[in-house]
VOPAGU-2260 file (C-alpha; in pm, 1 decimal, decimal comma):
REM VOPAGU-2260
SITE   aa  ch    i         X         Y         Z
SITE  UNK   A    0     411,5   -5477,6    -486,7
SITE  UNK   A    1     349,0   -5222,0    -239,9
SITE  UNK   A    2     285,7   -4843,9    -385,0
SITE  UNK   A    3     477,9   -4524,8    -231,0
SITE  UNK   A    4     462,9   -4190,8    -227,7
SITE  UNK   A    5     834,5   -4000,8    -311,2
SITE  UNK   A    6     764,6   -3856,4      99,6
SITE  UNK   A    7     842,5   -4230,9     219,8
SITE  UNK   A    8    1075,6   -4356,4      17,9
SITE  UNK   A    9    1327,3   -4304,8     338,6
SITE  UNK   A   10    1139,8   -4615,3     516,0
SITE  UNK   A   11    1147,8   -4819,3     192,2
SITE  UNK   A   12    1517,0   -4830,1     176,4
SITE  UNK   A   13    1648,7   -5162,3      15,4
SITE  UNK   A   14    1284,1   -5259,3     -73,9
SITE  UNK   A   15    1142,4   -5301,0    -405,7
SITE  UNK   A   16     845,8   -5044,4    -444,3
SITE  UNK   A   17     598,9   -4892,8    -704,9
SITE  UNK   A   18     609,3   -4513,2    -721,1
SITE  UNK   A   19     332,9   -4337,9   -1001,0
SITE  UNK   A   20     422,6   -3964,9   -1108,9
SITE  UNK   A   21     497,7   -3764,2   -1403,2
SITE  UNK   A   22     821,9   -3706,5   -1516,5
SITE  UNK   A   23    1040,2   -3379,4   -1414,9
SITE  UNK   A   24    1296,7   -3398,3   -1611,4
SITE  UNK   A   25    1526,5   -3667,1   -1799,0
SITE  UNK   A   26    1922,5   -3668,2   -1900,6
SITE  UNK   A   27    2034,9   -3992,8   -2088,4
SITE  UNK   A   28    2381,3   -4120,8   -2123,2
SITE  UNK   A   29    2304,8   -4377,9   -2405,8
SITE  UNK   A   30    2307,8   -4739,3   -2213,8
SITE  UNK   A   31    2198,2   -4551,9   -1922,4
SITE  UNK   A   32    1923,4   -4320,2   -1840,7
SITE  UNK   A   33    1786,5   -4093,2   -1568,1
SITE  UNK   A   34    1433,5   -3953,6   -1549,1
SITE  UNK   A   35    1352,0   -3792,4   -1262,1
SITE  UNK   A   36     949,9   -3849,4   -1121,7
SITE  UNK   A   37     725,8   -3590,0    -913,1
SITE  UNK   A   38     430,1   -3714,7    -756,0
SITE  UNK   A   39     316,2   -3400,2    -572,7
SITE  UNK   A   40     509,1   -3492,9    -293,7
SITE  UNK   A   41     889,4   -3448,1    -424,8
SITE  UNK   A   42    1125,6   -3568,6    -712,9
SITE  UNK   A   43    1325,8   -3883,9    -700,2
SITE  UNK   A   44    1572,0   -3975,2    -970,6
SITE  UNK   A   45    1504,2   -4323,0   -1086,5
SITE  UNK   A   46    1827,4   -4557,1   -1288,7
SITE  UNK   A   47    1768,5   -4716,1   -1578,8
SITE  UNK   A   48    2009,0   -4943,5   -1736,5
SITE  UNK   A   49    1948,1   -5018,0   -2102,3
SITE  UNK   A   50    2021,4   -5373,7   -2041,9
SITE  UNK   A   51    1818,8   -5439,6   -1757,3
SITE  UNK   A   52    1495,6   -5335,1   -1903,2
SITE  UNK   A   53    1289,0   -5464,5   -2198,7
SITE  UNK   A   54    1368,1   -5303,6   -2477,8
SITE  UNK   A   55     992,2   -5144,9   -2564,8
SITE  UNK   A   56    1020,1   -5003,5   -2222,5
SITE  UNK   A   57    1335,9   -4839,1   -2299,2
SITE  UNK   A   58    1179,7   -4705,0   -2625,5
SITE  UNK   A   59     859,3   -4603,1   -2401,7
SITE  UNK   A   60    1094,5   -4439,6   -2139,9
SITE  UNK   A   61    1295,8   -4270,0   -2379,4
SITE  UNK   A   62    1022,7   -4101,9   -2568,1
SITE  UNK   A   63     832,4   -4015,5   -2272,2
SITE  UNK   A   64     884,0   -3632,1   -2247,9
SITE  UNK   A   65     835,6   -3351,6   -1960,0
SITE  UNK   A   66     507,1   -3428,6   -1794,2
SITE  UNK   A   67     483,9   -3758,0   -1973,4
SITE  UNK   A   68     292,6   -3968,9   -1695,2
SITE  UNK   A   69     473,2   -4252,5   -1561,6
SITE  UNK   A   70     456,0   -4579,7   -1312,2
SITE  UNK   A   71     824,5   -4750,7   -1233,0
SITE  UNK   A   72     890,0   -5027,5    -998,0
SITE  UNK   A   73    1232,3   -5064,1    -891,5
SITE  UNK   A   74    1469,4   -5114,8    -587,5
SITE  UNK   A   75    1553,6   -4781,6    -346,8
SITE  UNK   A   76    1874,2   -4672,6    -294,9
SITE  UNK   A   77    2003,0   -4425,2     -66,6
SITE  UNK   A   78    2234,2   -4163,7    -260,3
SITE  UNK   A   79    2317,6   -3848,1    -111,9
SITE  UNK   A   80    2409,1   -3687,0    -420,8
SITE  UNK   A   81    2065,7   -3768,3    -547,3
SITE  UNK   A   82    1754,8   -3550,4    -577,9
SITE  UNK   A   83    1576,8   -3576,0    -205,5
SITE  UNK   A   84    1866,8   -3854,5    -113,1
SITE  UNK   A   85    1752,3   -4170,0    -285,7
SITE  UNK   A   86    1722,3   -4295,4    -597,5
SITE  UNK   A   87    1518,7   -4593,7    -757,3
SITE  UNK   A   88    1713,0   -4877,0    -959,9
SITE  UNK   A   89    1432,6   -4957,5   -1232,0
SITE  UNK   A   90    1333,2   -5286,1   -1311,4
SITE  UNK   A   91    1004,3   -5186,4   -1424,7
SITE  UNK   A   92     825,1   -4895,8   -1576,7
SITE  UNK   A   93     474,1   -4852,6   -1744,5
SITE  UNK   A   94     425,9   -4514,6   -1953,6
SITE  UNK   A   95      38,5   -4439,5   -1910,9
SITE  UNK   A   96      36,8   -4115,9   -2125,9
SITE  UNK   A   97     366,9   -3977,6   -2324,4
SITE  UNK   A   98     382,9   -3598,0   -2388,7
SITE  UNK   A   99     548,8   -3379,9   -2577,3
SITE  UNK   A  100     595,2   -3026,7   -2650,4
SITE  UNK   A  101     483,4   -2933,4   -2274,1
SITE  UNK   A  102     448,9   -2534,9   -2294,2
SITE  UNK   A  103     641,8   -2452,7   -1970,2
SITE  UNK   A  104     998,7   -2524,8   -2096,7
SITE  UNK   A  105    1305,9   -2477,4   -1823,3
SITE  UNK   A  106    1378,6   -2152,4   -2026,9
SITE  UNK   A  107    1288,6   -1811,6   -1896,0
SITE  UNK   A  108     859,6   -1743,6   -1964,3
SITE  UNK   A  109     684,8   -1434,3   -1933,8
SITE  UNK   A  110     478,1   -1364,3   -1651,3
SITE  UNK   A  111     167,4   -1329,9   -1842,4
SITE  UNK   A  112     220,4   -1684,2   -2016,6
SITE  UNK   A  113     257,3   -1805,0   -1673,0
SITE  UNK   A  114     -23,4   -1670,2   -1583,0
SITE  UNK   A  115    -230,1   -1828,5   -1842,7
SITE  UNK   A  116     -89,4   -2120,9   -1802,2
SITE  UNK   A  117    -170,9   -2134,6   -1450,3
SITE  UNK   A  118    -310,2   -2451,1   -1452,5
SITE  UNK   A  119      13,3   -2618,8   -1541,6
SITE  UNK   A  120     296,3   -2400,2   -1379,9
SITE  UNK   A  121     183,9   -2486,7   -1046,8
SITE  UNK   A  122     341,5   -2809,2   -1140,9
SITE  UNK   A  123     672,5   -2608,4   -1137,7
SITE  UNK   A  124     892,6   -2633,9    -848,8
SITE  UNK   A  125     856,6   -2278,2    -698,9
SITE  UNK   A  126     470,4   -2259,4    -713,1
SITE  UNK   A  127     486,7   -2572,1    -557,0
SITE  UNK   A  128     660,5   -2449,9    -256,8
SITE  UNK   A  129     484,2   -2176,4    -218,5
SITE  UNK   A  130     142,3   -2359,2    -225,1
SITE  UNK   A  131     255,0   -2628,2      36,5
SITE  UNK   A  132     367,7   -2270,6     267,2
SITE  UNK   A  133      -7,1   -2173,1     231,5
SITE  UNK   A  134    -117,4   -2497,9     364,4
SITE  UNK   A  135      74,9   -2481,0     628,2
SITE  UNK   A  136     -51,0   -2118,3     727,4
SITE  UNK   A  137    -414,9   -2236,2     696,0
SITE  UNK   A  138    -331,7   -2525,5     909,3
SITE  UNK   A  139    -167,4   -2304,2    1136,5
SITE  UNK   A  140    -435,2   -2056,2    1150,0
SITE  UNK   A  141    -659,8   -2293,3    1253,3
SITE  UNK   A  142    -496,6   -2511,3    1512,9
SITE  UNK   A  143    -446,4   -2178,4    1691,3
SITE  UNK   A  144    -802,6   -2046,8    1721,4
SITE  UNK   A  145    -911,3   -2401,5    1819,8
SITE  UNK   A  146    -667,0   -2466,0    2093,8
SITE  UNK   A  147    -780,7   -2077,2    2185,1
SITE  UNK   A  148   -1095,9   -2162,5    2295,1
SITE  UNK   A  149   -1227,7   -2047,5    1950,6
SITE  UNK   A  150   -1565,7   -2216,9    1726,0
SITE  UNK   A  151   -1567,6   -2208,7    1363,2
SITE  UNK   A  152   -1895,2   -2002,8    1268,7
SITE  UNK   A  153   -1957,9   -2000,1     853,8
SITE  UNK   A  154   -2046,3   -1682,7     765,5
SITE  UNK   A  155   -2304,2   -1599,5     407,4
SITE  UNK   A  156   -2107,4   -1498,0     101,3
SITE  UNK   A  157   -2406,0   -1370,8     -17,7
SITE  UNK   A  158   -2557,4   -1071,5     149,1
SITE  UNK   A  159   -2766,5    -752,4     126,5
SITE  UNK   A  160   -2553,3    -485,3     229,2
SITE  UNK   A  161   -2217,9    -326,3     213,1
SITE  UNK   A  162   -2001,0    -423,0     544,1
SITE  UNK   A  163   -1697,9    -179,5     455,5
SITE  UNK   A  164   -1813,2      57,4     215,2
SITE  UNK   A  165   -2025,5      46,9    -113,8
SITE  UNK   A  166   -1766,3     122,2    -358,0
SITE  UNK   A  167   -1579,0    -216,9    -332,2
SITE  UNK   A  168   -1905,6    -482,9    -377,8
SITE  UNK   A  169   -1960,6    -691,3    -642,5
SITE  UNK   A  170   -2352,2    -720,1    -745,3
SITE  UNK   A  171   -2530,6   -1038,2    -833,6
SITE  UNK   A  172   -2907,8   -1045,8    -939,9
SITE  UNK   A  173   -3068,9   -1267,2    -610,7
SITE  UNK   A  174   -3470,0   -1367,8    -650,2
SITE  UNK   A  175   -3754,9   -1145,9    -723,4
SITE  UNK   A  176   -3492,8    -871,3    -899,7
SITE  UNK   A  177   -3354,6    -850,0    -540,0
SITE  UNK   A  178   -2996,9    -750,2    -561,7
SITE  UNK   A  179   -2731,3    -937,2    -327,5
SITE  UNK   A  180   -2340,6    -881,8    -264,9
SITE  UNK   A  181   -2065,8   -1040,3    -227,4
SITE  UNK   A  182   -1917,7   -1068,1     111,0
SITE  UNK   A  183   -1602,5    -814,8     184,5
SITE  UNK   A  184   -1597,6    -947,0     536,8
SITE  UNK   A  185   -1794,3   -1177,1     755,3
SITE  UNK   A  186   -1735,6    -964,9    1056,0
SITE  UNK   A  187   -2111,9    -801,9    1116,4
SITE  UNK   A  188   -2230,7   -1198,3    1133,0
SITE  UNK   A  189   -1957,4   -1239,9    1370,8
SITE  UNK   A  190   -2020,8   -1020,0    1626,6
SITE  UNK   A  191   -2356,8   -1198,5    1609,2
SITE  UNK   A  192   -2231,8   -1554,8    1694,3
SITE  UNK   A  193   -1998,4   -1386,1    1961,0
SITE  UNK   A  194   -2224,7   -1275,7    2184,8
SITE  UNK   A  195   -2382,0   -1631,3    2127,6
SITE  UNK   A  196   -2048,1   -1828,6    2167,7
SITE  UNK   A  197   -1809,6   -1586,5    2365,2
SITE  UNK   A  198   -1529,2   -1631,0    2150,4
SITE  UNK   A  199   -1558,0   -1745,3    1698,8
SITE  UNK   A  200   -1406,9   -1713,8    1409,9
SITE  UNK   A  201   -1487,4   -1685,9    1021,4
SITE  UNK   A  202   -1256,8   -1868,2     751,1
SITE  UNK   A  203   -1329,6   -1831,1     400,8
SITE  UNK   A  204   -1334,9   -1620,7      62,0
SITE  UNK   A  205   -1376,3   -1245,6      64,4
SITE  UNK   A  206   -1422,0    -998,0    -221,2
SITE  UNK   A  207   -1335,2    -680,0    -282,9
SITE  UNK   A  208   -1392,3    -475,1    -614,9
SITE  UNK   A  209   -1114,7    -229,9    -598,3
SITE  UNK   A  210   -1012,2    -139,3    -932,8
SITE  UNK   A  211    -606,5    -190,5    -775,9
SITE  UNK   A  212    -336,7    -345,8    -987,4
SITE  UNK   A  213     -96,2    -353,5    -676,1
SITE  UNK   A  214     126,6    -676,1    -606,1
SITE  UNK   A  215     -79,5    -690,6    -266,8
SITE  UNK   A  216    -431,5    -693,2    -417,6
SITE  UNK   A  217    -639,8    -974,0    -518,7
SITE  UNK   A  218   -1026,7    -919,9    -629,2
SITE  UNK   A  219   -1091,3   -1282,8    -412,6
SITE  UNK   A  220    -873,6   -1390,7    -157,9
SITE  UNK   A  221    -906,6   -1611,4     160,6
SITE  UNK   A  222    -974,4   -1432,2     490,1
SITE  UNK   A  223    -950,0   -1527,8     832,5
SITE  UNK   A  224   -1149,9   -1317,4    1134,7
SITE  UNK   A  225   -1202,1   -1417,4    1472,1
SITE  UNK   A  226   -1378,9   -1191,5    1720,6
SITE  UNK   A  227   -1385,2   -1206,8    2098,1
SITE  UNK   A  228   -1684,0   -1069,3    2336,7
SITE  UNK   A  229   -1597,0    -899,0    2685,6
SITE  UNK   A  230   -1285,2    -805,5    2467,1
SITE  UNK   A  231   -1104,0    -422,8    2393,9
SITE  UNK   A  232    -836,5    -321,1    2132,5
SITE  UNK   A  233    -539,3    -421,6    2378,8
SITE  UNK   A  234    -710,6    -801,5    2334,7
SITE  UNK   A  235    -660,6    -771,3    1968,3
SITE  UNK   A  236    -312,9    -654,3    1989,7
SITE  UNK   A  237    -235,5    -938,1    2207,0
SITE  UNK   A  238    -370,7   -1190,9    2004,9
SITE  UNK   A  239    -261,0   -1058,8    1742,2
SITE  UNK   A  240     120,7   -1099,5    1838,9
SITE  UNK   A  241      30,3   -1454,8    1941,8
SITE  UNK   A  242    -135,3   -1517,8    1649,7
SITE  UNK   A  243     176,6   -1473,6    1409,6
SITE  UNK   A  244     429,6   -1569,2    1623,3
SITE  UNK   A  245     245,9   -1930,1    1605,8
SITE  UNK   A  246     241,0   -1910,3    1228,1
SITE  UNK   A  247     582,9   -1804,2    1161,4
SITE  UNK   A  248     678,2   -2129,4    1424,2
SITE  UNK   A  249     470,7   -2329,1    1246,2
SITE  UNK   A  250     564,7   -2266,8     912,4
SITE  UNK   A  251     973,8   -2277,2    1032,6
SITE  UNK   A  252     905,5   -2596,1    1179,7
SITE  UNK   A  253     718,1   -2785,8     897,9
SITE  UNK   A  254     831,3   -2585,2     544,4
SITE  UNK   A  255    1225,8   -2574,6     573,5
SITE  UNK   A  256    1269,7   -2780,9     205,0
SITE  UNK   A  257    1049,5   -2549,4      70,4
SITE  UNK   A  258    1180,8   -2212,3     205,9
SITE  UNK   A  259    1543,7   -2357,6      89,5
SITE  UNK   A  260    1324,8   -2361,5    -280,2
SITE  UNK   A  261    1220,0   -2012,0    -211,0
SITE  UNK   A  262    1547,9   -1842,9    -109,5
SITE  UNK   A  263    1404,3   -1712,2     207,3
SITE  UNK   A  264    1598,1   -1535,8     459,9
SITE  UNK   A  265    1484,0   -1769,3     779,5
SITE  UNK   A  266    1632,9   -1538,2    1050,8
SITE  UNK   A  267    1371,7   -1239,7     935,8
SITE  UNK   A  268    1073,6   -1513,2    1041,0
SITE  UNK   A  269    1244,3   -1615,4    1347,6
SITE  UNK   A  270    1222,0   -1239,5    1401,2
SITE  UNK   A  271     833,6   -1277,7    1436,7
SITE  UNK   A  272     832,9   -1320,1    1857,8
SITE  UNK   A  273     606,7   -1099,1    2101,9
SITE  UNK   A  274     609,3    -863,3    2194,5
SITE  UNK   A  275     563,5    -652,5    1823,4
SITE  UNK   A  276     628,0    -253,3    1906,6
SITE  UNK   A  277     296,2     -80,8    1951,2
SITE  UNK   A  278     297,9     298,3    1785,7
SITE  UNK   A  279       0,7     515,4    1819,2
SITE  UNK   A  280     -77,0     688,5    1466,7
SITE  UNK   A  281     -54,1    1026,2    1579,8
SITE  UNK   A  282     383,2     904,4    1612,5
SITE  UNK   A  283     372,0     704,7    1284,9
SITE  UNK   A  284     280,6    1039,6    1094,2
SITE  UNK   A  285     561,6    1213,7    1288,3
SITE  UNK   A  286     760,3     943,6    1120,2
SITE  UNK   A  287     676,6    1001,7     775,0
SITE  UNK   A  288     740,5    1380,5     843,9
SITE  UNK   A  289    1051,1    1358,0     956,2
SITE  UNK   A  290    1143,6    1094,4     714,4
SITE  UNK   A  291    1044,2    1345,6     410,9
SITE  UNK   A  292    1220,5    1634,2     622,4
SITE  UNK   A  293    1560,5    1378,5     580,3
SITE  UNK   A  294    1491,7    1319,9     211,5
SITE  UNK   A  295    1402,6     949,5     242,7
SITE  UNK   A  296     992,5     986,2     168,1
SITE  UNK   A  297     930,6    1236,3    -137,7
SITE  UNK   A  298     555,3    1360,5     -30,6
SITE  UNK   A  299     488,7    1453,3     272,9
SITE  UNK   A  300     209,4    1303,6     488,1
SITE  UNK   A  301      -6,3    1438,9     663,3
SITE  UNK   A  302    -206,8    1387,4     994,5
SITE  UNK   A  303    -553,0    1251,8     882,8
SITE  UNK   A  304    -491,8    1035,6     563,9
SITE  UNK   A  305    -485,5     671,7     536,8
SITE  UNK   A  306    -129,7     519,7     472,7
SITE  UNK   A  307     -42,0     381,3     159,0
SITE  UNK   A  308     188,7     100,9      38,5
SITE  UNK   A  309     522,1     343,7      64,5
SITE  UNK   A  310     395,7     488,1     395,3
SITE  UNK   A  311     364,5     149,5     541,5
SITE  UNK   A  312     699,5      36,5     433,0
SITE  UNK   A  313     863,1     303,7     526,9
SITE  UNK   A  314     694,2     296,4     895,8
SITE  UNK   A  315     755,9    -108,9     905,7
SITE  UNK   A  316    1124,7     -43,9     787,6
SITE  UNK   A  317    1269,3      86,3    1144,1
SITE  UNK   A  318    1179,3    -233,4    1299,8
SITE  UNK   A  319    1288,4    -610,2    1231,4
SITE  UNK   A  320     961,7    -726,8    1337,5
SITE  UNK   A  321     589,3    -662,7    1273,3
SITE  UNK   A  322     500,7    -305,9    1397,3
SITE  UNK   A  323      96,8    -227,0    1501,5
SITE  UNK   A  324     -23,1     132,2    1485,6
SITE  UNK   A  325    -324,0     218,9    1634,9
SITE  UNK   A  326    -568,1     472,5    1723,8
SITE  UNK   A  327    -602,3     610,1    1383,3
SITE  UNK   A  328    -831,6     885,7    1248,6
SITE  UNK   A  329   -1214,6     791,7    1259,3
SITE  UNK   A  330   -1253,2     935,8     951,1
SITE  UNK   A  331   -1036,4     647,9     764,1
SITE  UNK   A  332   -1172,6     347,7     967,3
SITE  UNK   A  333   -1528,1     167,8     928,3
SITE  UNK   A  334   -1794,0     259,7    1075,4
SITE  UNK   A  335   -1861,9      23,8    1349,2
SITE  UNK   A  336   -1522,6     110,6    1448,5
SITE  UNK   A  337   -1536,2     262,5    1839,6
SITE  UNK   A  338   -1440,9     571,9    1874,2
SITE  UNK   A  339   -1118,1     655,1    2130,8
SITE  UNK   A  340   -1323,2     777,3    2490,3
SITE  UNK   A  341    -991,1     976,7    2523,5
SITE  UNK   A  342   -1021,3    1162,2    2171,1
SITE  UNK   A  343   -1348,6    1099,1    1970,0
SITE  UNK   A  344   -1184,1    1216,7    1637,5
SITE  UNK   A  345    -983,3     836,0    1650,1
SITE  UNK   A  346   -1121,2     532,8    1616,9
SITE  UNK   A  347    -978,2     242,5    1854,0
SITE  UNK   A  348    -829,6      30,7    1554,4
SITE  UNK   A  349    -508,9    -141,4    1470,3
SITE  UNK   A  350    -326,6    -239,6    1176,4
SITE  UNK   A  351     -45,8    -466,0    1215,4
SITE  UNK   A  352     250,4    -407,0     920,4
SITE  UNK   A  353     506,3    -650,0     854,4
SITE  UNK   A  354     778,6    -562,5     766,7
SITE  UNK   A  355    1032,9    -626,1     457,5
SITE  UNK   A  356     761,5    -452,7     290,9
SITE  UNK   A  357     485,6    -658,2     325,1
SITE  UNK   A  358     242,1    -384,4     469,8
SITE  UNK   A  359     -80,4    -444,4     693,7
SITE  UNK   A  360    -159,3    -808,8     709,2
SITE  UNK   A  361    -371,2    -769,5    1030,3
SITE  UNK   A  362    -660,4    -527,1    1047,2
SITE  UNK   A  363    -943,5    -465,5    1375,1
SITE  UNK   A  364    -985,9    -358,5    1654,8
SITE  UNK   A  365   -1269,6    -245,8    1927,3
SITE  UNK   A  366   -1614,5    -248,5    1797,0
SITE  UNK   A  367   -1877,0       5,7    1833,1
SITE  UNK   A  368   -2121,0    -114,3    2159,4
SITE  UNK   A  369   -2352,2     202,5    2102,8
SITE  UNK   A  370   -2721,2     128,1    1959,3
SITE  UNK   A  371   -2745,8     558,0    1905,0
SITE  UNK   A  372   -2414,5     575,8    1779,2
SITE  UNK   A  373   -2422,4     315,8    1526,7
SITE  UNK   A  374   -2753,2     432,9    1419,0
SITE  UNK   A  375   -2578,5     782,3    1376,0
SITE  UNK   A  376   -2330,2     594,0    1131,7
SITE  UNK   A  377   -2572,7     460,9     916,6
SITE  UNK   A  378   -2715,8     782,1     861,3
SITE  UNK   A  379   -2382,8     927,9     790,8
SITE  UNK   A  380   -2238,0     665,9     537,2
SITE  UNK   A  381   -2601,1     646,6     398,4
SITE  UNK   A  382   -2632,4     284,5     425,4
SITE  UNK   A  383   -2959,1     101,8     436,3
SITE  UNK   A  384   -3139,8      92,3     766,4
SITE  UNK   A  385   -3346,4    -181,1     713,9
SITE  UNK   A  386   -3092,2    -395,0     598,9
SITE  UNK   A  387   -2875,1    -340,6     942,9
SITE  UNK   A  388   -3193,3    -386,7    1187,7
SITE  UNK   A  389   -3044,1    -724,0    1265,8
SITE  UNK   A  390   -2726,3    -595,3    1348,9
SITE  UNK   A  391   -2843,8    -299,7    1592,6
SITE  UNK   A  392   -3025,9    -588,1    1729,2
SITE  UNK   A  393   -2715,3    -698,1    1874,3
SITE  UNK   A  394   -2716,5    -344,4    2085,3
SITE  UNK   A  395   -3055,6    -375,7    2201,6
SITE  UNK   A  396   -3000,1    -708,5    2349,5
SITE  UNK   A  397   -2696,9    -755,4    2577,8
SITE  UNK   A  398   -2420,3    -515,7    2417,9
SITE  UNK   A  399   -2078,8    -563,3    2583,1
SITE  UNK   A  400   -1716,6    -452,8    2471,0
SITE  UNK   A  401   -1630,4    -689,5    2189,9
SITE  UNK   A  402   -1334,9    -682,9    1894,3
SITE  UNK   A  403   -1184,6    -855,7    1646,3
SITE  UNK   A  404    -966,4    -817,4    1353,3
SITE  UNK   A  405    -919,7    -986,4     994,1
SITE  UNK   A  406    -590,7   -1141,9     797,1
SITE  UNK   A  407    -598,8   -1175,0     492,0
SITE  UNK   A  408    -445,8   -1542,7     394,2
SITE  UNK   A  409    -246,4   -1425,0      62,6
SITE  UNK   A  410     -38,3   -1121,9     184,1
SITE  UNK   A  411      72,4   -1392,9     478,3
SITE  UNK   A  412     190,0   -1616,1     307,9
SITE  UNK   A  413     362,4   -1396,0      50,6
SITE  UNK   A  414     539,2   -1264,6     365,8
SITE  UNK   A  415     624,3   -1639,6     458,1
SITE  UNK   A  416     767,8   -1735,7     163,6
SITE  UNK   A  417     935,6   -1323,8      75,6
SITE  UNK   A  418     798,3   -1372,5    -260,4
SITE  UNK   A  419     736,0   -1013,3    -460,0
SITE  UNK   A  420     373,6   -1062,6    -590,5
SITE  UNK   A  421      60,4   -1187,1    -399,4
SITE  UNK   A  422     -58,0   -1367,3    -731,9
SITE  UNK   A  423     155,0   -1633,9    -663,0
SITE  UNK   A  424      24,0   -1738,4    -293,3
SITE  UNK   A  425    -327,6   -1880,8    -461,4
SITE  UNK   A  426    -382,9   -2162,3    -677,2
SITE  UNK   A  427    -587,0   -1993,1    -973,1
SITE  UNK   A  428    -559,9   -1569,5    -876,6
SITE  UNK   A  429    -839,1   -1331,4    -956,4
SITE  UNK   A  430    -711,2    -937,9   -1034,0
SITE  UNK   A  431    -800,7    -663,5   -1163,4
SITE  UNK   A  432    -782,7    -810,4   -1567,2
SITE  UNK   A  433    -771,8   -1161,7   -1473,4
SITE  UNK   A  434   -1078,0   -1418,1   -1449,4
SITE  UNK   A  435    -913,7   -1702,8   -1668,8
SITE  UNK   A  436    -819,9   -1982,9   -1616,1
């Protein structure tokens, strides 16, 4: 007897197969039942007559409640009006494990018992979806960079200094009472393995100890960053536009079930086609001025700040795809950030919003190529000189034009999907009061 997965069951039509799951749900009729299976890879509704079973596997069947893990072997069908479009006439059925009292009922929960029962509403329909649009995203991600010419390069989680500030690191105790961070960005090592392999990127977990409690933060997330020598802001743009358009494709093409689960508005990712508008910062903050002047932003911004969440909606709101702004103050960028030869108060970055509220899900730009400069930055942020020799190495020995950016892999695929809250796009989140489970 040949096993399936609830994915095939279209080639198996008329055969007699084995299909292993857990039960979904189950409605009974008295001489006739109907308990639906999920194996991870849909539902099907499986038939059982009363009379065409042994009566202790009626009993088992019966008593076998939401989650209850079951094995049936039975007949498919094809039945439109089914879950998925077939069905499965049992003939069969082995309960391995009933259950009962399952805590995530099909009544309304809380978020925070959600939350702590993470481990068991991913089962749930929704969280399902929106964890196969994630895979979809990574595998999108990285069938891009590859066919670009791009080489994986694993950059340390571990290491010894701050790459975007001090105040968002997390400490660990390393050897010898040596203290070590966790990485915020792999980007430093990148522009290492650049200039060794032209064109790389990093993929991996990132951390960030901002005390935020925003839907868009997450204390670990998944980041992607690839970085390009001989390369200038305008490269970053331009891969950047490329670099979501393929996404959004991707995940249209593959994830149409499970953005039907989701409720998403399709046309607003079919949106997602170069060319994206291009604003310098100096217009966005005209923007925001203008928009308080009409009543539609309460504060007013102004020229030199960083924007926040309502800034960047607001900014990403007047167009129906992503927007990038660029060129903003040096003051609010990193400091390996190069400065504008035009205007050395801006710093020749880009942050690419999406729209619908999403906010920056693409940060870079040009990279500092200055061995005096950068040494001036250190001095200025007061980071450790001796633990950046190895980077202004990369100066001293064949320094050429080079940039890159970073996406975070949460906030895109909460854009995918137009779900609210990033906490969802991750199998078990970390935040800002959450470590369990």
């Amino acid at each position: 007897m040949q096993k399936v997965y609830i994915n095939q069951l279209s080639r198996h039509v008329g055969e007699e197969v084995t299909v292993e799951g857990w039960v979904y749900n189950t409605r009974s009729s008295g001489k006739l039942m109907f308990p639906q299976l999920r194996d991870g890879t849909g539902v099907v509704q499986c038939v059982v007559f009363k009379k065409g079973v042994a009566p202790e596997i009626w009993e088992a069947l019966s008593h076998a409640g939401q989650e209850s893990a079951v094995a049936v072997r039975g007949n498919v069908r094809a039945d439109e009006r089914a879950p998925g479009g077939f069905e499965i006439d049992v003939a069969d059925a082995r309960v391995t494990q009933q259950v009962e009292g399952y805590p995530i009922t099909p009544k309304e929960h809380g978020t925070e018992f959600l939350m702590d029962h993470r481990h068991l509403w991913l089962r749930s329909r929704r969280q399902h979806a929106i964890l196969l649009v994630r895979h979809t995203v990574v595998n999108a991600v990285r069938d891009f960079l590859n066919r670009d010419g791009f080489v994986l390069m694993d950059t340390p989680i571990l290491t010894p200094a701050a790459c975007e500030g001090t105040t968002t690191l997390f400490e660990v105790d390393y050897f010898d009472d040596e203290k070590a961070y966790l990485s915020q960005s792999g980007q430093l090592y990148n522009e290492a393995t650049a200039a060794a392999f032209g064109k790389v990127y990093c993929f991996g977990p990132t951390f960030r100890a901002e005390r935020s409690k925003t839907r868009r933060h997450l204390t670990e997330f998944w980041m992607v960053e690839p970085e390009m020598a001989y390369a200038t802001l305008d490269d970053v743009m331009s891969l950047s536009e490329r670099f979501l358009s393929s996404i959004a494709a991707r995940v249209l093409e593959e994830r149409q079930e499970e953005l039907k689960v989701l409720e998403r508005d399709t046309s607003k990712l079919e949106a997602i086609v170069p060319p994206f508008p291009r604003v310098q910062y100096d217009d966005a903050v005209k923007m925001l001025q203008e928009g308080h002047e009409r009543g539609e932003i309460e504060n007013r911004f102004e020229w030199g700040g960083d924007f926040g969440a309502p800034d960047e909606t607001y900014i990403s709101s007047k167009f129906d795809k992503p927007v990038m702004v660029h060129r903003y103050p040096a003051t609010v960028k990193a400091f390996y950030m190069k400065r504008d030869p035009e205007r050395d108060d801006l710093a020749l970055g880009v942050d690419v919003l999406a729209p619908e509220g999403y906010g920056e899900v693409i940060g870079g730009g040009e990279r500092a190529t200055s061995l005096e400069f950068l040494e001036e930055q250190l001095k200025l942020h007061e980071l450790p000189r001796e633990a950046f020799e190895w980077y202004l190495d990369l100066r001293r020995y064949g320094s050429v034009p080079h940039a890159g950016f970073g996406m975070g892999i949460e906030r895109c695929v909460a854009w995918m999907c137009g779900i609210e809250h990033i906490r969802e796009t991750i199998p078990f989140p970390r935040m800002l009061y959450r470590l369990r489970p």
